[in-house]
C-alpha positions as CSV (number, residue, x, y, z in Angstrom):
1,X,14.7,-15.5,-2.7
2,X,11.6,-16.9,-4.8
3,X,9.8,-17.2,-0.8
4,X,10.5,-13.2,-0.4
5,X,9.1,-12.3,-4.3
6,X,6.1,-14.7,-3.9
7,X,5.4,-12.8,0.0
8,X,5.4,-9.7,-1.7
9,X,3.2,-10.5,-4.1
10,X,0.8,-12.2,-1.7
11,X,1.0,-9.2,0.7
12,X,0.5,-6.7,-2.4
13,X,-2.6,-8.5,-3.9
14,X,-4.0,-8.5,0.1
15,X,-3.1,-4.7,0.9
16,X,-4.2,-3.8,-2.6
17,X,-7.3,-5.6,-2.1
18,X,-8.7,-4.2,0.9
19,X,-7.5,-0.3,-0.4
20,X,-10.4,-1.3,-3.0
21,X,-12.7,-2.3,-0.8
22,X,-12.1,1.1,1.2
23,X,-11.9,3.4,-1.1
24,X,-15.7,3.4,-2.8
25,X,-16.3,3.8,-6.8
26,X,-16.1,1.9,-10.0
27,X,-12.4,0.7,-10.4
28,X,-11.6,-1.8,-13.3
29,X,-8.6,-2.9,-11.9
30,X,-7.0,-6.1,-12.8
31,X,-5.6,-8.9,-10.4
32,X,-1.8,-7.5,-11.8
33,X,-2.6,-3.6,-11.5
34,X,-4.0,-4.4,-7.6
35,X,-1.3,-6.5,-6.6
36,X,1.1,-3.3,-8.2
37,X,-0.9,-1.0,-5.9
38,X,-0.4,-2.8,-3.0
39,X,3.1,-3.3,-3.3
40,X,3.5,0.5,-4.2
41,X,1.1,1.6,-1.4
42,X,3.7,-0.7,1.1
43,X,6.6,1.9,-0.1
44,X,4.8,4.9,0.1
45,X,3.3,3.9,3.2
46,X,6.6,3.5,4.4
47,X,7.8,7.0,3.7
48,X,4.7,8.7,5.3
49,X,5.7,6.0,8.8
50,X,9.1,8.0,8.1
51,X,8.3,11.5,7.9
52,X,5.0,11.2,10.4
53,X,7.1,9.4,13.6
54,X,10.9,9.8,12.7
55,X,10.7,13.2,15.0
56,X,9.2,11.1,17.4
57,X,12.1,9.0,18.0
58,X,9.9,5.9,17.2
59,X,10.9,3.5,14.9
60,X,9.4,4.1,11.1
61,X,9.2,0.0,11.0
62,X,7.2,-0.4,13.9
63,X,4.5,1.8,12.4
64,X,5.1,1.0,8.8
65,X,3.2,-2.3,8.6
66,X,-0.5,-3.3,7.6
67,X,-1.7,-0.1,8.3
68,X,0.7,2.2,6.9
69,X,0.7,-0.1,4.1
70,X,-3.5,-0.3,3.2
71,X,-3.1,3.7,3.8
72,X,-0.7,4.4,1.1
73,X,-2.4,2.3,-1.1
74,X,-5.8,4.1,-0.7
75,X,-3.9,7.6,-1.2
76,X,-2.2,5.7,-4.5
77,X,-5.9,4.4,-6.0
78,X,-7.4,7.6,-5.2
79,X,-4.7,9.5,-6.8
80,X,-5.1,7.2,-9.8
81,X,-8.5,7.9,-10.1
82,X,-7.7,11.3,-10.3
83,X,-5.4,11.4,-13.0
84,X,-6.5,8.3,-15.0
């Protein structure tokens, strides 16, 4: 259990890491509020793998990995930006 919470923090802090580097702009984001982002960008990257290949007859986990992942996170960090 404390291998699975420390992999998802791991894999939040990478994924919210690179949507930073991606996404251009001054962002005073700390260590805590990146590693948030990428864990959150994971979920909602999940749901778009969902809804985009579900009617494809694919599987929403083969698509829903790094990519899906850094993607959801830049739409998160840009979305913050926009309200914050």
């Amino acid at each position: 259990m404390i291998f699975n919470i420390i992999s998802w923090i791991v894999f939040g802090l990478i994924v919210g890491a690179i949507a930073k580097f991606l996404v251009w702009g001054n962002d005073s984001n700390n260590p805590i509020t990146t590693i948030l982002l990428g864990i959150a960008g994971s979920f909602v990257g999940g749901l778009l793998a969902n809804v985009l290949f579900k009617s494809k007859g694919e599987s929403a986990v083969r698509y829903g990995g790094w990519i899906m992942s850094i993607i959801g996170a830049m739409l998160l960090l840009v979305l913050k930006r926009m309200f914050f």
